[in-house]
TORZA-347891 format. One record per residue (C-alpha): x, y, z; residue in three letters; residue number from 1. Coordinates in steps of 0.001 Angstrom, whole numbers, always signed. Example, Ala and Ser with C-alpha at 12.3 -4.5 7.8 and 13.67 -1.06 7.14 Angstrom:
! residues 2
(rec (+12300, -4500, +7800), Ala, 1)
(rec (+13670, -1060, +7140), Ser, 2)
***
This chain:
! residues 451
(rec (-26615, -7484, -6066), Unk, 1)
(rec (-26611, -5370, -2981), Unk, 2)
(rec (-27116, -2096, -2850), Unk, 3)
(rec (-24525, +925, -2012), Unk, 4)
(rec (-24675, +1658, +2230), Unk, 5)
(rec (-23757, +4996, +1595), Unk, 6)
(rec (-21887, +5120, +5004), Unk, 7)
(rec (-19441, +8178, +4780), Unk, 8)
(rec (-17544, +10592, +7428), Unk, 9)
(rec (-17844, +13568, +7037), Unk, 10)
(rec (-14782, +13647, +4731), Unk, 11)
(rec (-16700, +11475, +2539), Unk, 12)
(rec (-14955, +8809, +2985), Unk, 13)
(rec (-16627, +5367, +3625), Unk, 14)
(rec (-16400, +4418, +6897), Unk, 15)
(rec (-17060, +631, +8639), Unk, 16)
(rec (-15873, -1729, +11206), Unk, 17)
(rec (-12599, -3086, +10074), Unk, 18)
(rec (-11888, -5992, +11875), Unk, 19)
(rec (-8726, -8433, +12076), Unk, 20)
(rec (-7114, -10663, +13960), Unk, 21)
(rec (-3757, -11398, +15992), Unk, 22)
(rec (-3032, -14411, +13884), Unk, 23)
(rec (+498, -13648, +12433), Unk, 24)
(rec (+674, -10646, +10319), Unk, 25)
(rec (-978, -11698, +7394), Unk, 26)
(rec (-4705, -10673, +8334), Unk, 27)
(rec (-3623, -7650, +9888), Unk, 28)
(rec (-1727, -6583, +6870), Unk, 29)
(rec (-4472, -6968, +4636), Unk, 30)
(rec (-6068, -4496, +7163), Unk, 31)
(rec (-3863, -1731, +7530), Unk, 32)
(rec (-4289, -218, +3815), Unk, 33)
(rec (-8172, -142, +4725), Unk, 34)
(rec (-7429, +2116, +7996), Unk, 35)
(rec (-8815, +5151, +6276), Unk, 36)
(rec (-12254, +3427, +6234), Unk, 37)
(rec (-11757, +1828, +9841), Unk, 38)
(rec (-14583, +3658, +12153), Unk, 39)
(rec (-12432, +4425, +15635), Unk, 40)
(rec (-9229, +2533, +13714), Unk, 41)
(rec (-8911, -842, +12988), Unk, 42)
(rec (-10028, -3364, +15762), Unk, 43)
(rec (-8089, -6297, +16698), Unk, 44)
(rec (-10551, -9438, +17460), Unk, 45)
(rec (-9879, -10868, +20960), Unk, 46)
(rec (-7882, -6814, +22569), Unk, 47)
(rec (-9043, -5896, +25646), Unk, 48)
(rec (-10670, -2956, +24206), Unk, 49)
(rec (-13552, -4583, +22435), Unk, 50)
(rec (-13296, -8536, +24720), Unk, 51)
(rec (-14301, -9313, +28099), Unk, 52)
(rec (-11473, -10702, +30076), Unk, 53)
(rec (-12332, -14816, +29600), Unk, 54)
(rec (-12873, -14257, +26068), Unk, 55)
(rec (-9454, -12438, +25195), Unk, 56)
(rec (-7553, -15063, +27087), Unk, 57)
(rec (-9295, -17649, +24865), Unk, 58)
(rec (-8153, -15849, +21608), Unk, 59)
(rec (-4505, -15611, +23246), Unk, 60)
(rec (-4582, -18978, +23902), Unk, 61)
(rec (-5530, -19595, +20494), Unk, 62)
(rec (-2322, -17120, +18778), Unk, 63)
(rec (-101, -18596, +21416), Unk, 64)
(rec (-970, -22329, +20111), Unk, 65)
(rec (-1309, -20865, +16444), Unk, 66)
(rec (+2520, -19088, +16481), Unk, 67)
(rec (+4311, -22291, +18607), Unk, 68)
(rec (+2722, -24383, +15940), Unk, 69)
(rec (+3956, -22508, +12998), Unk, 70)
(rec (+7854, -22571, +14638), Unk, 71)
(rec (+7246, -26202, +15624), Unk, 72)
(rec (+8729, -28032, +12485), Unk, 73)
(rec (+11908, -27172, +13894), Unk, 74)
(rec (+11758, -29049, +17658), Unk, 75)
(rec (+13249, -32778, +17345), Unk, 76)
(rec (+10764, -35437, +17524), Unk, 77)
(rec (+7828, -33784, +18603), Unk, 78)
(rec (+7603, -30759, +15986), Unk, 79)
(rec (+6657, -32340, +13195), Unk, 80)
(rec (+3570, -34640, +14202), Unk, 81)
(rec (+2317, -31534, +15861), Unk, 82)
(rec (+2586, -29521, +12908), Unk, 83)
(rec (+1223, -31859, +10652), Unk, 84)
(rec (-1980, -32495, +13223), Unk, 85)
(rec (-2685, -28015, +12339), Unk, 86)
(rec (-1569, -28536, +9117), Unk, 87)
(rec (-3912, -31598, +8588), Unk, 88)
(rec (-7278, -28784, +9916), Unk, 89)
(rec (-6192, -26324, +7747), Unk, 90)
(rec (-5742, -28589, +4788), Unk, 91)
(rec (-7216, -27031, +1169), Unk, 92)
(rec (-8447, -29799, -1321), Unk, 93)
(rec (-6792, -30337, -4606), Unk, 94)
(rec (-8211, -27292, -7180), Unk, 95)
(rec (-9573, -30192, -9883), Unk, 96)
(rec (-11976, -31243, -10841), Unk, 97)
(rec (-14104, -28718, -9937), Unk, 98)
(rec (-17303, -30016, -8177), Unk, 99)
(rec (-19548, -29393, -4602), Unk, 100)
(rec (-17641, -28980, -1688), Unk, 101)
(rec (-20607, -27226, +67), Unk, 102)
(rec (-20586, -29830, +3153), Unk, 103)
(rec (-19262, -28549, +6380), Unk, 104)
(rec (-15964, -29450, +7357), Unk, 105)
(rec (-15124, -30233, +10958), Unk, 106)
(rec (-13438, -26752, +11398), Unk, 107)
(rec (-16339, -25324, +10976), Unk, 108)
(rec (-18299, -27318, +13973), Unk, 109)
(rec (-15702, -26226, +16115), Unk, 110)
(rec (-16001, -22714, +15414), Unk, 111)
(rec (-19966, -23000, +15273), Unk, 112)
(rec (-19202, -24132, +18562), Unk, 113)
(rec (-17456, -21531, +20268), Unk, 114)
(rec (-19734, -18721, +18634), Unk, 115)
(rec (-22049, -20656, +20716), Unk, 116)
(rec (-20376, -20959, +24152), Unk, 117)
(rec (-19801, -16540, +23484), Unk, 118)
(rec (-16538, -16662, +21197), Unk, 119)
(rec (-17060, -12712, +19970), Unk, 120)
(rec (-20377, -11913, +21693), Unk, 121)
(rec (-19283, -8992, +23601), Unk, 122)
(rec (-17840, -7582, +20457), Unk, 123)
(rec (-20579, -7607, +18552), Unk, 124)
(rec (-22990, -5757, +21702), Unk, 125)
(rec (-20162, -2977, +21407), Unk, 126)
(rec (-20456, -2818, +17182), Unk, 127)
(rec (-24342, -2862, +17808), Unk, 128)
(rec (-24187, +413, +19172), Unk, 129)
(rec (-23956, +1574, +15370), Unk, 130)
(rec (-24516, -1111, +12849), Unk, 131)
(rec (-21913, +109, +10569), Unk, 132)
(rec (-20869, -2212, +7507), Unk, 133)
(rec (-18132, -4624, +8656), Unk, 134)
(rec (-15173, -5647, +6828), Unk, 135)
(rec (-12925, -8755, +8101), Unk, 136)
(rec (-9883, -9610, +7202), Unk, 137)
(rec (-9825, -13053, +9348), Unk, 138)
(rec (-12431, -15182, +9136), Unk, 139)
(rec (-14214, -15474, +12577), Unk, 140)
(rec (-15383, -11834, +13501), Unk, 141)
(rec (-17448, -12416, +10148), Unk, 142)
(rec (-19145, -16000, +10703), Unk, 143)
(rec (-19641, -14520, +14091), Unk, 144)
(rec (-21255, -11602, +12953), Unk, 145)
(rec (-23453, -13790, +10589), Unk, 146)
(rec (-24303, -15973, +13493), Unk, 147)
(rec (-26182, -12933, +15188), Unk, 148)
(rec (-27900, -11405, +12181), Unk, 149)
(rec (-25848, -8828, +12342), Unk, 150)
(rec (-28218, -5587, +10707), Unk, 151)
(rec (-25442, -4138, +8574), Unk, 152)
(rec (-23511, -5889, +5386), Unk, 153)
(rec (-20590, -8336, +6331), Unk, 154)
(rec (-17584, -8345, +4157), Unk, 155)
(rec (-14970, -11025, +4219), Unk, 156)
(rec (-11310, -10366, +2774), Unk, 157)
(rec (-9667, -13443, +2188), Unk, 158)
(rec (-5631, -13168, +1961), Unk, 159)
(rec (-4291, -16271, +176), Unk, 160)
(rec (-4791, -17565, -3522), Unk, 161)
(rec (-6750, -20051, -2130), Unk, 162)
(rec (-8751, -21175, +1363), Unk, 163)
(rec (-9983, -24021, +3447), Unk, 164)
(rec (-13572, -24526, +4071), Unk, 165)
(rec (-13476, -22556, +7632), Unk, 166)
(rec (-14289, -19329, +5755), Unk, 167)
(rec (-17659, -19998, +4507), Unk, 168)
(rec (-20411, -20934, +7273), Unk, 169)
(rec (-21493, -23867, +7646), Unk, 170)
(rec (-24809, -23320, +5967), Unk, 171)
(rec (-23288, -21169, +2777), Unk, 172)
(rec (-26796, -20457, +1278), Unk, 173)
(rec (-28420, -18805, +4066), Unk, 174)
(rec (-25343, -17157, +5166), Unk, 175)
(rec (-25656, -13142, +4301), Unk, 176)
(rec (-21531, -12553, +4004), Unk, 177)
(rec (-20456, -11235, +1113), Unk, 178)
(rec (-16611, -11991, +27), Unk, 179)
(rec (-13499, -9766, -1657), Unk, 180)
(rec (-11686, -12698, -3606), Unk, 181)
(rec (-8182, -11266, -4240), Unk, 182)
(rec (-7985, -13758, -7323), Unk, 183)
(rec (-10046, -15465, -9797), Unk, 184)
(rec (-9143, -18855, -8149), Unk, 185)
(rec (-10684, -18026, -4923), Unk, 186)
(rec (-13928, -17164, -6879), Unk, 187)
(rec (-13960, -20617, -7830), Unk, 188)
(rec (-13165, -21486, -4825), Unk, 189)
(rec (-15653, -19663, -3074), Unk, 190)
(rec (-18319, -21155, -5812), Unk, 191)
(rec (-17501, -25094, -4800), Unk, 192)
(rec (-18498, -24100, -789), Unk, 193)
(rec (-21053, -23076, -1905), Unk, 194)
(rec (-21408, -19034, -1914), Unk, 195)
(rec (-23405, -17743, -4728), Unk, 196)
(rec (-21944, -15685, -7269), Unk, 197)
(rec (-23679, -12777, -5936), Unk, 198)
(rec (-21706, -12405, -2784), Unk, 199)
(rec (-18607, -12624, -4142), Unk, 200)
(rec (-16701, -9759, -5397), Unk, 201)
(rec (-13309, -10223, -7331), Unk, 202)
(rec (-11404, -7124, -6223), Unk, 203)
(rec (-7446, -8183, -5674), Unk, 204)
(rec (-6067, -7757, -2505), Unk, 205)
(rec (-6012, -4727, -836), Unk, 206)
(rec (-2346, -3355, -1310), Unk, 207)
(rec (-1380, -182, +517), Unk, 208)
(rec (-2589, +3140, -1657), Unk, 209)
(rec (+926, +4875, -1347), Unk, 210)
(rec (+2987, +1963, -3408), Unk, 211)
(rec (+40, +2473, -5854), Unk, 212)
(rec (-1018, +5898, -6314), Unk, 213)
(rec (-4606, +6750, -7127), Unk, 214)
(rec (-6248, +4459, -9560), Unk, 215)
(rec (-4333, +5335, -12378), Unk, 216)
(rec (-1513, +4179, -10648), Unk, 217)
(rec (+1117, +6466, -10887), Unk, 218)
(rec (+3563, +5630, -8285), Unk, 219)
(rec (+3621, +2432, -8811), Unk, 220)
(rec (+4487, +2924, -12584), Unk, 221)
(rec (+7005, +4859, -11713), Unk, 222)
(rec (+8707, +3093, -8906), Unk, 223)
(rec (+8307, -27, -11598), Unk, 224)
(rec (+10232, +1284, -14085), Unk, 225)
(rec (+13121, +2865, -11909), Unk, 226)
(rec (+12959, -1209, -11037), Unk, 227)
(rec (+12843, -3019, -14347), Unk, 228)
(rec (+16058, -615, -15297), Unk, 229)
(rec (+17987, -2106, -12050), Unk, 230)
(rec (+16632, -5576, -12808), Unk, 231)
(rec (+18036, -5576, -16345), Unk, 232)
(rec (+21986, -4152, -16517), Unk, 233)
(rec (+22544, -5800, -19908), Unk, 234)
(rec (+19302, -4614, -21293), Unk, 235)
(rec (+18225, -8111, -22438), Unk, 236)
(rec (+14694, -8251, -21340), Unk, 237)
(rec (+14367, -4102, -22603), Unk, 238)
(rec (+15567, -5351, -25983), Unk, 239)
(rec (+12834, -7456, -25815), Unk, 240)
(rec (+9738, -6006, -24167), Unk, 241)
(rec (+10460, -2466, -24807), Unk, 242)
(rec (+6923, -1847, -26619), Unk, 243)
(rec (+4677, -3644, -23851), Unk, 244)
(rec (+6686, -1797, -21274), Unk, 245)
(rec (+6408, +1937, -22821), Unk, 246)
(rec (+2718, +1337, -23776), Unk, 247)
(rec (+2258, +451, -19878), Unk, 248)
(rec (+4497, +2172, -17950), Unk, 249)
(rec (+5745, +5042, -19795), Unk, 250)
(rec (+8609, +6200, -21733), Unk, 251)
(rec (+11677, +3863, -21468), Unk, 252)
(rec (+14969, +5629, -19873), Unk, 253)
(rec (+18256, +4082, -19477), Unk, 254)
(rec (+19780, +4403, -15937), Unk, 255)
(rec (+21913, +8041, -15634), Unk, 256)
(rec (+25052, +6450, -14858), Unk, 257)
(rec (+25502, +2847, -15565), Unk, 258)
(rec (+24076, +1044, -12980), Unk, 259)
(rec (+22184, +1408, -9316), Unk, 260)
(rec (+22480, -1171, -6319), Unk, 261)
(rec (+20041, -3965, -6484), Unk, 262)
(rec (+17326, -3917, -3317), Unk, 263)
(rec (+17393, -7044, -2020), Unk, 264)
(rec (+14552, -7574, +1231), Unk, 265)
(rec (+14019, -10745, +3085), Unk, 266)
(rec (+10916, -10737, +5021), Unk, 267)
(rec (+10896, -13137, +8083), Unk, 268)
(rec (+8185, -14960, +9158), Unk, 269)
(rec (+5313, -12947, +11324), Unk, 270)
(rec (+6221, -15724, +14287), Unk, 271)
(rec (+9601, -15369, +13488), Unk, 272)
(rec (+10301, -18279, +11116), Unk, 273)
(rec (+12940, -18708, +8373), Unk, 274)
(rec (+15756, -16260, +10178), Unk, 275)
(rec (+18430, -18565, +9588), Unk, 276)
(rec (+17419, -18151, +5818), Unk, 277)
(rec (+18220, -13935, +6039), Unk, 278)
(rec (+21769, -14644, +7636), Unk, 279)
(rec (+22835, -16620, +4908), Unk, 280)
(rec (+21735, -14127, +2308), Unk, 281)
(rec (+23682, -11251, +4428), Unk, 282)
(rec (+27280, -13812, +4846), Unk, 283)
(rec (+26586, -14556, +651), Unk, 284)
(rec (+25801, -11029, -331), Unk, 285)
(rec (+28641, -9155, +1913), Unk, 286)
(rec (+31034, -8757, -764), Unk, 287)
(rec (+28311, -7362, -3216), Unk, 288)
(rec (+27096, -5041, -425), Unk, 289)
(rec (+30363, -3770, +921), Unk, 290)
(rec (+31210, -3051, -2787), Unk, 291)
(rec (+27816, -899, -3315), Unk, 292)
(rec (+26472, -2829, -5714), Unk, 293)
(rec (+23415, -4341, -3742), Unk, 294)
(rec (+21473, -3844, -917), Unk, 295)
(rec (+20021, -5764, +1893), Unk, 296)
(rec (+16905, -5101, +3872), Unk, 297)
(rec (+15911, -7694, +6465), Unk, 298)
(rec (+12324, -7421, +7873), Unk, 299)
(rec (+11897, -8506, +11180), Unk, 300)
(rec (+8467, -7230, +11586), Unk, 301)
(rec (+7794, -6235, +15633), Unk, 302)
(rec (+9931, -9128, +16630), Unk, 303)
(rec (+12443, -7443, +18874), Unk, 304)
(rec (+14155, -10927, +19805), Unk, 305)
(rec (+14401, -11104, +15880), Unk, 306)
(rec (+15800, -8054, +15056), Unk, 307)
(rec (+18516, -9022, +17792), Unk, 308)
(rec (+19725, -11844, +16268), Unk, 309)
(rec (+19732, -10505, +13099), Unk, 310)
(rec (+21971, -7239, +14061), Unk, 311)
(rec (+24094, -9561, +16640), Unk, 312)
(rec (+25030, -11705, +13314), Unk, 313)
(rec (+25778, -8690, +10970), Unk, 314)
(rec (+27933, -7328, +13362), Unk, 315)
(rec (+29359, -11142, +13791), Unk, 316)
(rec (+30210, -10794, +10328), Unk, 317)
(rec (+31396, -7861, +9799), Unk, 318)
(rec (+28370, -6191, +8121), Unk, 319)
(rec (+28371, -3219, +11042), Unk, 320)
(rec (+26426, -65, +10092), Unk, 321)
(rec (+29726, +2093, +9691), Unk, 322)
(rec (+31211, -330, +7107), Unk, 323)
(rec (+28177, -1666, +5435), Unk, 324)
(rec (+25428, +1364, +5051), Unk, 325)
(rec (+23288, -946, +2591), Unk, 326)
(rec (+22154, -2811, +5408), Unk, 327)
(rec (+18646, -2169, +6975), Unk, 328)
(rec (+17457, -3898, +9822), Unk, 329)
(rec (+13292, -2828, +9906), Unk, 330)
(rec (+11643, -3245, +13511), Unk, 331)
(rec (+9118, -1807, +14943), Unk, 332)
(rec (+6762, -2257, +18226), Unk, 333)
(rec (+3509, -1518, +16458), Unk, 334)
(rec (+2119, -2764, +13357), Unk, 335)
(rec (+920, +259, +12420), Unk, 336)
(rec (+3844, +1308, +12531), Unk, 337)
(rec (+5869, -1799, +11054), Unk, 338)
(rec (+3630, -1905, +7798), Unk, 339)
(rec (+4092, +1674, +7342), Unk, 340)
(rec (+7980, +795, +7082), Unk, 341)
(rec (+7093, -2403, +5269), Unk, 342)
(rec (+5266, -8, +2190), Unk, 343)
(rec (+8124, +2343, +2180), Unk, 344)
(rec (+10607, -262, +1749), Unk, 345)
(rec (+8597, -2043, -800), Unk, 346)
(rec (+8831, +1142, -3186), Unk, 347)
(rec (+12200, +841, -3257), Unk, 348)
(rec (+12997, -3132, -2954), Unk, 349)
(rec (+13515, -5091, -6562), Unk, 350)
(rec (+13468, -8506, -5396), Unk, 351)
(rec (+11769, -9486, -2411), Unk, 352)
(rec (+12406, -12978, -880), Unk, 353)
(rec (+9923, -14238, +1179), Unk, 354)
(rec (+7932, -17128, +2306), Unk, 355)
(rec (+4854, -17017, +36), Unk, 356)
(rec (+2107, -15840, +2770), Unk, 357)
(rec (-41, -12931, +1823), Unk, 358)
(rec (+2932, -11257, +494), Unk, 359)
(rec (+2285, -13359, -2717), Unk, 360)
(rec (-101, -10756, -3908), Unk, 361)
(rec (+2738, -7708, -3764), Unk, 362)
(rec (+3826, -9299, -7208), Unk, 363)
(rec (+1387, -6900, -8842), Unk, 364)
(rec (+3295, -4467, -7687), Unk, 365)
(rec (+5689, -5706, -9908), Unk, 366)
(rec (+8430, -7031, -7374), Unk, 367)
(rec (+9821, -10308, -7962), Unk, 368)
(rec (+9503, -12836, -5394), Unk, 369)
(rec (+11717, -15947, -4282), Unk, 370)
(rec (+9877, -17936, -2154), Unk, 371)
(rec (+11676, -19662, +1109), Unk, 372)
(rec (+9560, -22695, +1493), Unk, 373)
(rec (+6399, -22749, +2554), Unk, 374)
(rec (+5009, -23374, +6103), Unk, 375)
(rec (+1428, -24371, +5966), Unk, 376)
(rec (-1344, -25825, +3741), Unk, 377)
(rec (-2349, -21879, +2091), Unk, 378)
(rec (+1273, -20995, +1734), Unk, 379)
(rec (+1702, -24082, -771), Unk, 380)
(rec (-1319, -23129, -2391), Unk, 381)
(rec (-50, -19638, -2654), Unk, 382)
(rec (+3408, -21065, -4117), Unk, 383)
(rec (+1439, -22611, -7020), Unk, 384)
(rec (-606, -19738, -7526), Unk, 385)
(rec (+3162, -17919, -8050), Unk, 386)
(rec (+4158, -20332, -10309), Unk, 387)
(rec (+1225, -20180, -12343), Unk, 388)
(rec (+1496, -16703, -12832), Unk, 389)
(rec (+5256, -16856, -13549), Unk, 390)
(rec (+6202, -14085, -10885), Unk, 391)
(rec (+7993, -15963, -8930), Unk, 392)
(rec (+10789, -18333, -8612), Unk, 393)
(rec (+11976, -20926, -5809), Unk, 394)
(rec (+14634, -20801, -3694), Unk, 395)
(rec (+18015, -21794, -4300), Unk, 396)
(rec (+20616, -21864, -2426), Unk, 397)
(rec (+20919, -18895, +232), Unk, 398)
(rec (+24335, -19642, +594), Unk, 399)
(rec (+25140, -18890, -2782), Unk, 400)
(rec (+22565, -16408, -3682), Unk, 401)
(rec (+25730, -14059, -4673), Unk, 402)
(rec (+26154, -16467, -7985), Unk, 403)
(rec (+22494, -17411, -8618), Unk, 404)
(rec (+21031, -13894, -8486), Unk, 405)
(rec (+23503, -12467, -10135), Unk, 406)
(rec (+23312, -14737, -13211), Unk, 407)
(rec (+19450, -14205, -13424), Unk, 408)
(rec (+20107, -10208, -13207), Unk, 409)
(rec (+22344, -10529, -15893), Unk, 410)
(rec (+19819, -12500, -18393), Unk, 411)
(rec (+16640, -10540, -17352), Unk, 412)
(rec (+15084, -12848, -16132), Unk, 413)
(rec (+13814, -11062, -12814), Unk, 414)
(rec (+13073, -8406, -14765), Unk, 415)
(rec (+10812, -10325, -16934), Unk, 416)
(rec (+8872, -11618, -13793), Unk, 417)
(rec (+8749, -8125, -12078), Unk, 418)
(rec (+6140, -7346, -15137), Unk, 419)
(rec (+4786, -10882, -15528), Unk, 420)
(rec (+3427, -9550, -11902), Unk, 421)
(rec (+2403, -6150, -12827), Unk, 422)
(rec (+538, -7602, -15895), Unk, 423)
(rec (-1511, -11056, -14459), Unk, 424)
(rec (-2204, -9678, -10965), Unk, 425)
(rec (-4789, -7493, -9245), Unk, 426)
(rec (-3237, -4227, -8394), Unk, 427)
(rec (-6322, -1778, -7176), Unk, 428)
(rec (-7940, -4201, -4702), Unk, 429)
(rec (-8384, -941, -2143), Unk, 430)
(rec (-9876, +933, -4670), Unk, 431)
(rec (-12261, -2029, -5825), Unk, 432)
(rec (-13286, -2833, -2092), Unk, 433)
(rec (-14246, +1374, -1522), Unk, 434)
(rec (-16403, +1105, -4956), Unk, 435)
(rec (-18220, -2020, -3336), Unk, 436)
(rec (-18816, -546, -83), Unk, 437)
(rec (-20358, +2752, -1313), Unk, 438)
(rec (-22128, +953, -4902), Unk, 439)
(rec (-22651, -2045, -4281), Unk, 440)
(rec (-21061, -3183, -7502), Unk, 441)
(rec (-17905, -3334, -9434), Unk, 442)
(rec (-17964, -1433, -12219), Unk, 443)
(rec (-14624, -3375, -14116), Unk, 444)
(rec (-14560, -6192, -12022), Unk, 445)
(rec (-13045, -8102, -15192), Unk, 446)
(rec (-11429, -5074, -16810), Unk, 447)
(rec (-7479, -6526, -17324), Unk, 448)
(rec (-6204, -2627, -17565), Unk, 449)
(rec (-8267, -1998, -14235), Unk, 450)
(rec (-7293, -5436, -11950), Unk, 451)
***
């Protein structure tokens, strides 16, 4: 086990490298609850700030080809073959049986190869000034930091229930990077390419502080229980699961008067995929949210094209802001600034719908998911991982989610799977992560009341 780096501002607060990537918003997300730890803020692999110019056109090249891929299923005749030729690299081999899949795949020989011809080198002479701890949340700035013996420990945060090959270097046992598995799964995972149990740390993923609280997790008791009470009008799951809930949550309260509006939020796609999917829900919902009795919040991320064809159709519909104040349109042209938005809405949403990217893991936050099929080899991996858990459920219809939803509202059965969420997944990964920075250890890593 390593020992603590006992790298602190001079708030005490551990402070690194935090380093990400402009590959969708998955790996930023998983950075922006660690920002309080990010030495001179978070850095963004491949920005002009930290990349000579040949190198950051290389990794816009590579985010261009990444994000045209991901929205390519959709062009006639060509789309598919080209999505199934990145879908094919980033394929993830079946979970059983469980045996050695140490052996280099041919991703990683690519990416050997572009450390080589300079992919990241003048990033790492500007983090060299101060060989501060890094922590990555995509996987090259960490292989490349392992590549030049970097003098400081290298963290890797992986952000699906699962991963292909391309995350562990190509020789595993002499690699020094140590790993933040947000689930058992990719601990096993991890273990069959070959990293050592030793460098692998099974912390959750990191989920922003303020929908959780401190480690006792106080908001996010509360803001659970305002949401099991909305999930459950006919008190069929409370009648039920009354005990667990009190001796988890807290007291049980019914709701003051009746019955609140059910939070609906549909999260499109960081490249803008799966639109279509939030105009249906907003045309099958409009009678439900002109009568009060839900509400719709459609994510469109920093996607300003997005958030123009979403408000172009609400008004097309009749769903205009002066007629139909339970619809939210979320936009923003920073990240930072998005994901701040994001958490806020989270705290308040009781279902969200979503494809199942990294947002999978904001079922411990006990929010029901319904996942919009999947687009890409770790988003089907992260659909079974749902599934398993029994947090989740698939999509139906869109076009009559009015009928569908309402039905499972009424049995408690989204209720059921808002705590199946809470109880199975890994809540405090941002409290887990600090602990290994500064110790070196966890001290509950398999504590079930401390996940």
């Amino acid at each position: 086990m390593i020992s603590g780096t006992g790298n602190t501002n001079d708030y005490g607060q551990p402070k690194a490298w935090v380093i990400t990537a402009d590959m969708g918003l998955g790996h930023q997300r998983a950075a922006h609850p660690l920002a309080y730890m990010a030495e001179g803020g978070i850095i963004t692999a491949g920005s002009p700030e930290f990349t000579d110019p040949g190198e950051t056109r290389l990794w816009h090249s590579i985010r261009a080809l990444y994000e045209f891929i991901s929205r390519s299923r959709a062009i006639p005749i060509v789309g598919p073959p080209l999505f199934a030729i990145m879908n094919s690299m980033l394929r993830i081999p079946t979970f059983y049986p469980l045996r050695d899949l140490s052996t280099p795949a041919p991703n990683n020989h690519i990416v050997d190869y572009l450390i080589r011809r300079g992919l990241g080198k003048t990033l790492m002479a500007r983090l060299s000034q101060e060989h501060l701890p890094i922590i990555a949340t995509f996987y090259a700035p960490a292989l490349i930091a392992d590549h030049y013996q970097y003098k400081a420990p290298i963290y890797s945060v992986i952000c699906d229930a699962d991963l292909n090959r391309i995350w562990v270097a190509t020789k595993p046992g002499a690699s020094r990077i140590f790993y933040f598995a947000p689930c058992g799964r990719v601990m096993r995972r991890l273990r069959e390419y070959g990293v050592p149990d030793e460098r692998i740390f099974i912390t959750g993923f990191p989920l922003p502080r303020e929908n959780i609280g401190g480690p006792r997790m106080e908001i996010l008791k509360t803001d659970l229980l305002a949401r099991l009470r909305r999930l459950d009008p006919k008190g069929r799951f409370i009648a039920i699961f009354k005990p667990v809930v009190e001796q988890l949550l807290g007291p049980w309260k019914p709701l003051h008067s009746g019955s609140e509006p059910v939070t609906l939020t549909f999260a499109v796609g960081g490249a803008g995929a799966q639109v279509e999917i939030g105009q249906q829900l907003a045309s099958s919902l409009k009678k439900t949210i002109l009568d009060g009795s839900f509400r719709l919040i459609l994510l469109a991320g920093v996607n300003r094209a997005v958030e123009r064809d979403l408000a172009e159709y609400l008004t097309h519909i009749g769903l205009t802001p002066d007629r139909a104040p339970g619809v939210q349109v979320i936009c923003e042209d920073s990240r930072p600034a998005y994901f701040d938005r994001f958490n806020q809405a989270m705290r308040i949403t009781d279902i969200l719908w979503t494809k199942p990217s990294e947002l999978s893991f904001y079922s411990a936050l006990g929010i029901p998911i319904v996942m919009a099929p999947t687009i890409g080899a770790q988003e089907d991996k992260n659909r079974k991982w749902l599934m398993d858990k029994s947090c989740a459920l698939p999509q139906y219809n869109p076009n009559q989610a009015f009928e569908w939803l309402g039905d499972m509202l009424q049995d408690g059965i989204l209720a059921e799977k808002a705590l199946n969420g809470f109880i199975k997944n890994r809540k405090l990964g941002v409290y887990k992560i600090e602990e290994v920075f500064l110790t070196g250890s966890l001290r509950h890593q398999y504590d079930p009341l401390l996940r």
